[in-house]
PLY file of the C-alpha trace (Angstrom):
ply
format ascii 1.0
element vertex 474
property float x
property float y
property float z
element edge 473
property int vertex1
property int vertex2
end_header
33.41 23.29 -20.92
30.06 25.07 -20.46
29.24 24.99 -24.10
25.34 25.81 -23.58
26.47 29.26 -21.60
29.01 30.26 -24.00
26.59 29.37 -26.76
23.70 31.67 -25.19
26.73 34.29 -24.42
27.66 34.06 -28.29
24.37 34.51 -29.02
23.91 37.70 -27.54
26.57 39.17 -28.99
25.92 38.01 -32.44
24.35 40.13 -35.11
22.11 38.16 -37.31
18.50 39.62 -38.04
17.12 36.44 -40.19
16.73 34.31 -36.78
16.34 35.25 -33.03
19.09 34.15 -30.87
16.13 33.06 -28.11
13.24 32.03 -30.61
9.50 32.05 -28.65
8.36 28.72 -28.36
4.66 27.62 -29.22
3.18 28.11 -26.08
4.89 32.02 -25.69
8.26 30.61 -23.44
11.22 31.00 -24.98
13.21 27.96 -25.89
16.96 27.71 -25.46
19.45 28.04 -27.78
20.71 25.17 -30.07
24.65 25.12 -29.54
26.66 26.09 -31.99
28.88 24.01 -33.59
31.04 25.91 -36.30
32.95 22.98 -37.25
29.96 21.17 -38.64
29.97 23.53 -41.54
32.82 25.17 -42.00
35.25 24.01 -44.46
38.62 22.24 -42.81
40.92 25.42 -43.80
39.32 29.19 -42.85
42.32 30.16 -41.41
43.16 32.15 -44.56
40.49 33.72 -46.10
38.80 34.25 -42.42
40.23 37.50 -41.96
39.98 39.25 -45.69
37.10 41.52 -46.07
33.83 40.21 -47.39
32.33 44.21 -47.50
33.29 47.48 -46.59
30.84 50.34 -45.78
32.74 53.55 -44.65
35.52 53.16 -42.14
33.21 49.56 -40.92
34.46 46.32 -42.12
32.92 42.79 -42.51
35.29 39.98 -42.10
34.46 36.32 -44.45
34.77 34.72 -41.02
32.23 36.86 -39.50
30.05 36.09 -42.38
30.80 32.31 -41.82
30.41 32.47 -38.57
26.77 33.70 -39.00
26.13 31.63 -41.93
26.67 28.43 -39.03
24.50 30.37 -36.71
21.67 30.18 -39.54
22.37 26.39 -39.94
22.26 25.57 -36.26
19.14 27.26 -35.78
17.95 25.12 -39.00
18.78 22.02 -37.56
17.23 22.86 -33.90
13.72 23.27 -35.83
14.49 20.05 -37.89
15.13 22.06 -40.90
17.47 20.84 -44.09
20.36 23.21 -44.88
20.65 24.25 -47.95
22.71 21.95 -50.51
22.45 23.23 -54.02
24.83 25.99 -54.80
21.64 28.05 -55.96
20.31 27.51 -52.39
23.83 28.10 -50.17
23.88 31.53 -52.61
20.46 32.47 -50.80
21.10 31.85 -47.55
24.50 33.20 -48.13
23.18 36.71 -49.36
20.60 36.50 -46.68
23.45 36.67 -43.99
25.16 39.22 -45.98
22.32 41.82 -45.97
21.86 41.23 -42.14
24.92 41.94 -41.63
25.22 45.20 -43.46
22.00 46.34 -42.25
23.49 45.52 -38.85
26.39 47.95 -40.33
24.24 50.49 -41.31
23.37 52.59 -38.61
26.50 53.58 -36.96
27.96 53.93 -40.47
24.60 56.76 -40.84
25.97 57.83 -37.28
29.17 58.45 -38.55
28.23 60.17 -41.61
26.21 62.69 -39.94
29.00 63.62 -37.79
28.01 61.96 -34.34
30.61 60.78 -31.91
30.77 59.35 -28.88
32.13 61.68 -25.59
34.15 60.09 -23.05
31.33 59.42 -20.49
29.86 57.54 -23.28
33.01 55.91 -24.02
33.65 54.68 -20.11
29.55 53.85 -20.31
30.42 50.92 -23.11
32.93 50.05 -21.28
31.45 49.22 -18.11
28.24 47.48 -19.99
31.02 45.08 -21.54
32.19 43.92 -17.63
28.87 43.56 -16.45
28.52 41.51 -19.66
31.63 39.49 -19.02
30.73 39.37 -15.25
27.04 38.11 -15.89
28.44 35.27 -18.52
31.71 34.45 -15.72
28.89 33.95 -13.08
27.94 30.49 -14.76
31.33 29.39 -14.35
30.94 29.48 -10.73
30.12 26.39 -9.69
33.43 25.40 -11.83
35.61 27.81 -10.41
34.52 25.73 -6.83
35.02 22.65 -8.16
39.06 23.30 -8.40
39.70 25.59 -6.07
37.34 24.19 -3.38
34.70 25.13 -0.90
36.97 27.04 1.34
38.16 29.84 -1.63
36.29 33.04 -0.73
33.99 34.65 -3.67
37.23 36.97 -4.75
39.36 33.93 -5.84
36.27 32.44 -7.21
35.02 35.52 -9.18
38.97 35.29 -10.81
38.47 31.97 -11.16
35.05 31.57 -13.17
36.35 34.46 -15.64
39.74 32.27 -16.37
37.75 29.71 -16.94
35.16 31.61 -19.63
37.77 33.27 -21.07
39.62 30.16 -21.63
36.38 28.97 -22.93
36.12 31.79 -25.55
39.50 30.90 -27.19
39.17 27.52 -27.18
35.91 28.30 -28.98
36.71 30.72 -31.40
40.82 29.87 -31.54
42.06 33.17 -30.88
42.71 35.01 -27.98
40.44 36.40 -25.38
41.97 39.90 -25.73
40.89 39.98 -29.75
36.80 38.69 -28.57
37.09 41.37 -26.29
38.04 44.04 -28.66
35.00 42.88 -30.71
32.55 42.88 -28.29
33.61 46.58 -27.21
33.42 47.57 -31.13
29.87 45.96 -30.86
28.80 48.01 -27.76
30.13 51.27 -29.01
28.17 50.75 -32.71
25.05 50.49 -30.81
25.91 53.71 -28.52
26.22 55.41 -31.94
23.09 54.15 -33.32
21.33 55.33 -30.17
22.80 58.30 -30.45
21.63 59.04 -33.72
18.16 57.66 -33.15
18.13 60.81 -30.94
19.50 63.11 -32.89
16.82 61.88 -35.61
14.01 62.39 -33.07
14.80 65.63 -32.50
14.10 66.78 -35.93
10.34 64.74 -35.82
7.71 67.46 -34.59
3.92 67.47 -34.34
1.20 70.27 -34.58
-1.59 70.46 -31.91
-4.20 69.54 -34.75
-2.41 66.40 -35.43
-1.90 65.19 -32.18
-5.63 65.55 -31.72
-6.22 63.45 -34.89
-3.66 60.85 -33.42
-5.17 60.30 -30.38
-9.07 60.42 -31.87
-7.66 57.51 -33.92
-6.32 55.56 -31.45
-9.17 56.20 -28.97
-11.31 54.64 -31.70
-8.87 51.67 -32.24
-9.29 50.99 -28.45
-12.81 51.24 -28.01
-13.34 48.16 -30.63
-11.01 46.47 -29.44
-11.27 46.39 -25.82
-15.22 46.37 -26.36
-14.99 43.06 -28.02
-12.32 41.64 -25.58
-11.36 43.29 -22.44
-8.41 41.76 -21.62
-6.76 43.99 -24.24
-7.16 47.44 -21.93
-5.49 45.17 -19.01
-2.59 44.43 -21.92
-2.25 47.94 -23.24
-2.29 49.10 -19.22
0.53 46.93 -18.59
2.93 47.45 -21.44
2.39 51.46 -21.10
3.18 51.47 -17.29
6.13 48.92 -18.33
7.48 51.11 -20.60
7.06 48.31 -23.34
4.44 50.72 -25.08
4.36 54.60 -25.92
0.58 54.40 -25.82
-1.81 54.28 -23.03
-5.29 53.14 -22.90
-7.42 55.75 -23.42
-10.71 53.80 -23.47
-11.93 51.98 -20.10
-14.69 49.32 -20.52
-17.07 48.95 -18.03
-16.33 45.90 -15.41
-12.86 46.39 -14.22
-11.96 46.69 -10.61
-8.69 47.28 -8.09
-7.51 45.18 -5.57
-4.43 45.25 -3.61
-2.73 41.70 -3.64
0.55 40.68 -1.97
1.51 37.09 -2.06
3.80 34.45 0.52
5.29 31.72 -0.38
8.01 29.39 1.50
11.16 30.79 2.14
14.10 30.80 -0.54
16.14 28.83 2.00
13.53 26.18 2.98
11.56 25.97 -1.15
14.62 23.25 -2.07
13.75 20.97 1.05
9.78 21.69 0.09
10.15 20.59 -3.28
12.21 17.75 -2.15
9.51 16.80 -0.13
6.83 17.10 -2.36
8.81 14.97 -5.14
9.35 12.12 -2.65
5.61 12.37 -1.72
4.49 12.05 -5.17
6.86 8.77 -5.72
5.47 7.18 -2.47
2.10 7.75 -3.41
3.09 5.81 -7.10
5.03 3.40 -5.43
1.89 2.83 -2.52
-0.93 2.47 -5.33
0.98 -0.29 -7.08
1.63 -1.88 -4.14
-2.06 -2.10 -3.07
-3.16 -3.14 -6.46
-0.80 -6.22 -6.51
-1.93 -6.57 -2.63
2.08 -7.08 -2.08
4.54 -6.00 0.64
2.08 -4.81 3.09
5.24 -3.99 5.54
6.47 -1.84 3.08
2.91 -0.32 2.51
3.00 0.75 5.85
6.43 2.49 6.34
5.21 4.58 2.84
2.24 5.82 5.02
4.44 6.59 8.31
6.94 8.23 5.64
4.25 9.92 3.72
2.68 11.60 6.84
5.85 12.84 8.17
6.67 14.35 4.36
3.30 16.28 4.97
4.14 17.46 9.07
7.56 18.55 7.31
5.99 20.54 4.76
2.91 21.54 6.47
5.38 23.12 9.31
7.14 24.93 6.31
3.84 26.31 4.99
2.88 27.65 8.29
5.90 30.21 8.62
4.17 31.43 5.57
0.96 31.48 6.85
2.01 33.35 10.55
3.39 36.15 8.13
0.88 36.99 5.82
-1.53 37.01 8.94
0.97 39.10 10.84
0.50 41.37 7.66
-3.45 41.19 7.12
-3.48 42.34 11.17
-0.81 45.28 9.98
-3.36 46.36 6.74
-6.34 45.99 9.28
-4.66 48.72 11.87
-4.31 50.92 9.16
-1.06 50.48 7.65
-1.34 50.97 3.74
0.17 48.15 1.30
3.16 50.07 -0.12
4.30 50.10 3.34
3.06 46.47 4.18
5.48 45.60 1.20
8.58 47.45 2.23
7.75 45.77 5.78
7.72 42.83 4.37
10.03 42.61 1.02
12.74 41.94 2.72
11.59 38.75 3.78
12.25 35.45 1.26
8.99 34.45 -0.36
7.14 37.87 -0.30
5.98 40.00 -3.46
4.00 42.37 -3.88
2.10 42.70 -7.60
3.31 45.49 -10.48
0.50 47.85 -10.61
-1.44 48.13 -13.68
-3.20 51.63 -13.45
-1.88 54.80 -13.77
-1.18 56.93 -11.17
-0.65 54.23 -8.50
2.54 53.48 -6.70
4.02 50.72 -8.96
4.94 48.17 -5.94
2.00 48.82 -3.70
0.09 45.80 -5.04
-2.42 47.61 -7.07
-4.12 45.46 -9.95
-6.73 45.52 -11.90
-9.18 42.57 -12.79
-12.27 42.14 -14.29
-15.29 41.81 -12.28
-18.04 40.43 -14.80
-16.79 37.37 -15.40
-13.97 35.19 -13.98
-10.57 37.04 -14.53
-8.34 33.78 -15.71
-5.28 36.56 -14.72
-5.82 35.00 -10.88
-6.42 32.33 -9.84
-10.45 31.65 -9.50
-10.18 31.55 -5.69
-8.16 35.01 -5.68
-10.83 37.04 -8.23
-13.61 35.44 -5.92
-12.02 36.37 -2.59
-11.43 39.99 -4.44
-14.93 40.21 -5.97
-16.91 39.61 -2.77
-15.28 42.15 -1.21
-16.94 45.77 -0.58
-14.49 48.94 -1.21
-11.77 48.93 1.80
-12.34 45.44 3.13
-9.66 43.49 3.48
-10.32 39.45 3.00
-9.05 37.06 5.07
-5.75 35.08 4.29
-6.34 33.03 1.67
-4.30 30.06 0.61
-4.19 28.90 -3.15
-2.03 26.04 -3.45
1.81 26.46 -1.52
0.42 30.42 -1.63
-0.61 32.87 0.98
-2.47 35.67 -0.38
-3.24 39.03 1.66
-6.07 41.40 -0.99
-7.56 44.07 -0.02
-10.37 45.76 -2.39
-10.37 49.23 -4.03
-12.42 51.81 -5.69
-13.64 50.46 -9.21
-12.22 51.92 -12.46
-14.32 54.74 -13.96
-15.60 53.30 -17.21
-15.56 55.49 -19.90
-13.14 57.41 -22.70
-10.26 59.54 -22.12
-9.91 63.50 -23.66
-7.52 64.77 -25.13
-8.53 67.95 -23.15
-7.80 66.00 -19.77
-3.84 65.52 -20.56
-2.67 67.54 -23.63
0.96 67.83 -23.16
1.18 64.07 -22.48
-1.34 62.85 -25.06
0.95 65.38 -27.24
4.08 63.42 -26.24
2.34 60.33 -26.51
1.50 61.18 -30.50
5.18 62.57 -31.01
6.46 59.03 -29.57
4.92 57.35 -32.45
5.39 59.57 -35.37
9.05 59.27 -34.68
9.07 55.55 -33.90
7.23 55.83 -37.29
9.45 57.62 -39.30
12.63 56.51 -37.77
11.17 52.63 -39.15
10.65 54.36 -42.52
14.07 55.81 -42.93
16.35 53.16 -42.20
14.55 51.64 -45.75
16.09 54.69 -47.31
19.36 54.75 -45.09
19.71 50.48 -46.02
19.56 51.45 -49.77
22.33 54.19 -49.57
24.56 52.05 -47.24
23.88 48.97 -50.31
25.35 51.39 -53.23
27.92 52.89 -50.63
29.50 49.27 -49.59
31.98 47.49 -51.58
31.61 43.61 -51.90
34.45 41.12 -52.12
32.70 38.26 -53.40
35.33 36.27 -54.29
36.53 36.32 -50.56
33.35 35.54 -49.24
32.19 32.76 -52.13
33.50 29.50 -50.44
31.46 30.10 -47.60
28.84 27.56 -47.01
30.18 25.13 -49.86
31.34 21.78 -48.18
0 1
1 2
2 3
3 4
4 5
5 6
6 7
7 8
8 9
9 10
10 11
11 12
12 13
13 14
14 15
15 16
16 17
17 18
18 19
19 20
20 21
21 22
22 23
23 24
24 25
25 26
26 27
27 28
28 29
29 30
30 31
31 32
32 33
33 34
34 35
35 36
36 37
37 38
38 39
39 40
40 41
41 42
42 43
43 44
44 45
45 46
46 47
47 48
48 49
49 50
50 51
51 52
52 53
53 54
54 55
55 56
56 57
57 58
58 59
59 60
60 61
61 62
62 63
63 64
64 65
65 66
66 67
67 68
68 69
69 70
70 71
71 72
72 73
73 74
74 75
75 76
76 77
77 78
78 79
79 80
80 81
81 82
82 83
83 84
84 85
85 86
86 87
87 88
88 89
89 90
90 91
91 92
92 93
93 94
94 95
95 96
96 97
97 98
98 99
99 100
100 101
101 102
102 103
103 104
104 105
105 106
106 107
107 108
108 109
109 110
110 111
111 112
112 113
113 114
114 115
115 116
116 117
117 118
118 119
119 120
120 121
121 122
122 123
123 124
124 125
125 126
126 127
127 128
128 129
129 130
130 131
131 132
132 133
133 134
134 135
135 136
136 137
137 138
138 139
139 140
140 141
141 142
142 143
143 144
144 145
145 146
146 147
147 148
148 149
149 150
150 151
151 152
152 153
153 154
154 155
155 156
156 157
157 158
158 159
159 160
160 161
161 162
162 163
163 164
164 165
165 166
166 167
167 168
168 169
169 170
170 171
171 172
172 173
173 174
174 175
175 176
176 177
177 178
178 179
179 180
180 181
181 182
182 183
183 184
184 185
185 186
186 187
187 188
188 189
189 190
190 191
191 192
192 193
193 194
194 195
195 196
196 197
197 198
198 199
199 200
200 201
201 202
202 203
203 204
204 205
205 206
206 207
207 208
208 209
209 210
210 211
211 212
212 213
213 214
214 215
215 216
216 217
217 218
218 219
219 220
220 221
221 222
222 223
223 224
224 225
225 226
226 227
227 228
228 229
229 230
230 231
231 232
232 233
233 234
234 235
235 236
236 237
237 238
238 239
239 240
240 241
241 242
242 243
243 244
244 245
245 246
246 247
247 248
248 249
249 250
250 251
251 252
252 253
253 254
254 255
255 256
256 257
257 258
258 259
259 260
260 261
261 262
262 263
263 264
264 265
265 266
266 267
267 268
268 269
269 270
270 271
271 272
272 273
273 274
274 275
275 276
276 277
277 278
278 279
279 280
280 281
281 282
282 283
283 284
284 285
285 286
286 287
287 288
288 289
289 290
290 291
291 292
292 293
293 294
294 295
295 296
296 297
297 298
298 299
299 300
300 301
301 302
302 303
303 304
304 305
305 306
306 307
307 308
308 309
309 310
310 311
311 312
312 313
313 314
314 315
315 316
316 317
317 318
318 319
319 320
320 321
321 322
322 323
323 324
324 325
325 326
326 327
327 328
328 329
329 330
330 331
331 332
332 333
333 334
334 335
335 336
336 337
337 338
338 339
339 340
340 341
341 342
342 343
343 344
344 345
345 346
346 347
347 348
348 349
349 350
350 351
351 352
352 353
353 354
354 355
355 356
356 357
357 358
358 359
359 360
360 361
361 362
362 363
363 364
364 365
365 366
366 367
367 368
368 369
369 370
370 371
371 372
372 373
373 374
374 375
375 376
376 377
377 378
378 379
379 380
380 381
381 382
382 383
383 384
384 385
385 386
386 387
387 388
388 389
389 390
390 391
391 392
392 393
393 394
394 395
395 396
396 397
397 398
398 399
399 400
400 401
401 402
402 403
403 404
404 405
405 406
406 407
407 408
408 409
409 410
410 411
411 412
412 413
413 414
414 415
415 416
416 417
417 418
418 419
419 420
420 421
421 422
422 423
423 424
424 425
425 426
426 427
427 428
428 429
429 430
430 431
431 432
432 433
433 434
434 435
435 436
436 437
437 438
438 439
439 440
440 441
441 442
442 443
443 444
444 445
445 446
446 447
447 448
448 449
449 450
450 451
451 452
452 453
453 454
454 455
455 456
456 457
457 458
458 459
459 460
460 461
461 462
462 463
463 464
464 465
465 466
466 467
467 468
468 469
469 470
470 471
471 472
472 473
């Protein structure tokens, strides 16, 4: 049973705002999932009171068990970071109510959408419906390898795509003891409540304007905020750049500093098919070389000393021979750029070969997968590696460098035109600037209503706490 998967898939579906499903490790990756374990905490008999109401706001309705089953979610994630769970009833209470008001607030939007009148049309209707099988699909996919196991390596992908989803779906109702058909019904009810409360975000934005004069005042702001900042550290511009092309940010940078330049980069790397046999290699060199040293130090086995080295050096022909397909194409593709063929189409030459990419562009106004990039010029750009930003910064405008490897990496750059340093106007772009402004009043507002909305769906709800009081108590 692929616990970890149908922990992460659980996790996904569940609605609990007090912790993150994936939390962000220290150093910015995110860590997995703890499992879940529901019978750790639950008591020995739910079967009863799982299904009564613990609240009801509107036509929605809470279930005890889903507030149990949150409540565990809460203590998992407790124990993962090492935490105690709580043990005095005037703790349990807390946590309790904690999970309770995530729960309605989790509520509270489509029961706003549905208040105001907004329904969902068919399209939208068939749209949930196909996000819940790619869902399903995506989460049957790690049930692959399983599926293979019983049906063998001669079942074609059909038998094993039927396969892996018996096998999750099995999975869910061993996990949550009932059947697949009743998850399934949930997880649709969960995909249509967030199709309303997009909906209504919409229909909310629509009634947000802004005036000329304060769009002005918006953007003289945040020019202001920007030229501080990016003053006193540059690699904020290169952020804000980023998440605005990403679509991660409404706002773009509107102040360059001085020091940035473009390159064009495209990297090679081994081939998918041959990076398992390189990496294999490279792990066997590294134990030879372990094995060698404390072999020499002891001054033992010199027989076996010597079939390391003869091993060693045909590791490094193996790999070196795998490195060189790598090399032969990015040359092949620095003699393309040098007879005039431009990067965007270097990289749709090329993309369809294992091992190439091609950078996201940074600045505005550039093909996204041509390889454009920024980087700064007046001191070492710790973006790239110190060999790329020195290859890139000792280029003139238009030269292309030669291959350069970094590493198990080919790397093909090709220098631009500098970035104008310098503010933006609001003069330049009006009716974007404009948009830009609108974007964040009503990301702005919208955060300030849902305060409003949270306290009206609190005195519209009605609480069962006597139905809902056993859970967390042992």
């Amino acid at each position: 049973m692929k616990k970890k998967a149908l922990a992460l898939l659980l996790c996904a579906l569940m609605i609990v705002g007090a912790v993150g499903c994936l939390e962000k490790a220290e150093d910015g990756t995110k860590a997995e999932a703890p499992e879940s374990n529901p019978a750790a905490t639950a008591p020995a008999d739910t079967s009863e009171t799982d299904a009564l109401p613990a609240f009801t706001l509107g036509d929605f309705t809470v279930t005890v068990g889903e507030v149990r089953s949150s409540y565990n979610t809460v203590l998992d994630y407790m124990s993962y970071y090492g935490l105690s769970a709580p043990t005095t009833a005037e703790e349990i209470n807390t946590y309790r109510s904690m999970v309770i008001e995530d729960l309605l607030s989790a509520k509270m939007l489509p029961w706003k959408a549905q208040q105001m009148g907004i329904e969902l049309t068919e399209e939208k209707r068939e749209e949930v419906a196909r996000d819940v099988e790619e869902l399903i699909a995506e989460y049957a996919g790690d049930y692959l390898e399983d599926a293979r196991q019983e049906l063998g390596e001669d079942a074609d992908d059909v038998a094993l795509a039927e396969k892996a989803r018996a096998i999750l779906e099995q999975d869910v109702e061993d996990y949550f003891g009932y059947p697949f058909s009743q998850w399934l019904e949930e997880v649709t009810a969960s995909y249509t409540e967030g199709a309303l409360t997009e909906l209504l975000q919409e229909k909310f934005n629509e009634g947000v304007s802004i005036t000329e004069e304060e769009a002005k005042a918006w953007f003289s702001q945040e020019l202001a905020a920007q030229k501080d900042s990016f003053t006193e550290d540059y690699t904020g511009f290169k952020t804000q750049n980023e998440a605005y092309r990403a679509g991660e940010s409404d706002i773009p940078a509107l102040f360059t500093p001085e020091g940035f330049g473009r390159m064009q980069v495209i990297s090679f790397d081994v081939d998918e098919d041959d990076s398992a046999a390189y990496a294999a290699n490279e792990l066997e060199m590294t134990n030879l070389e372990a094995e060698y040293g404390k072999l020499v130090l002891r001054g033992q086995d010199e027989a076996r000393q010597q079939e390391i080295l003869t091993r060693y050096q045909e590791l490094q022909t193996m790999n070196a021979e795998l490195l060189q397909k790598s090399s032969e194409k990015a040359e092949k593709a620095r003699a393309d750029a040098l007879n005039g063929m431009d990067f965007t189409e270097l990289f749709t030459t090329y993309s369809d070969q294992e091992g190439t990419m091609s950078f996201y562009g940074y600045v505005e106004g550039e093909p996204l997968r041509d390889g454009t990039v920024i980087f700064y010029t007046k001191a070492q750009d710790t973006d790239w590696p110190e060999q790329v930003w020195t290859a890139a910064n000792d280029l003139k405008e238009g030269e292309v460098a030669p291959v350069l490897q970094v590493g198990d990496s080919f790397y093909l750059i090709k220098r631009l035109s500098d970035l104008p340093a310098g503010e933006a106007a609001f003069e330049d772009d009006p009716e974007n600037y404009t948009a830009d402004a609108l974007a964040q009043r009503q990301m702005e507002e919208w955060d300030a209503v849902q305060e409003d909305w949270l306290n009206e769906a609190r005195n519209a709800a009605v609480f069962y706490e006597d139905n809902y009081a056993g859970v967390g108590v042992q």
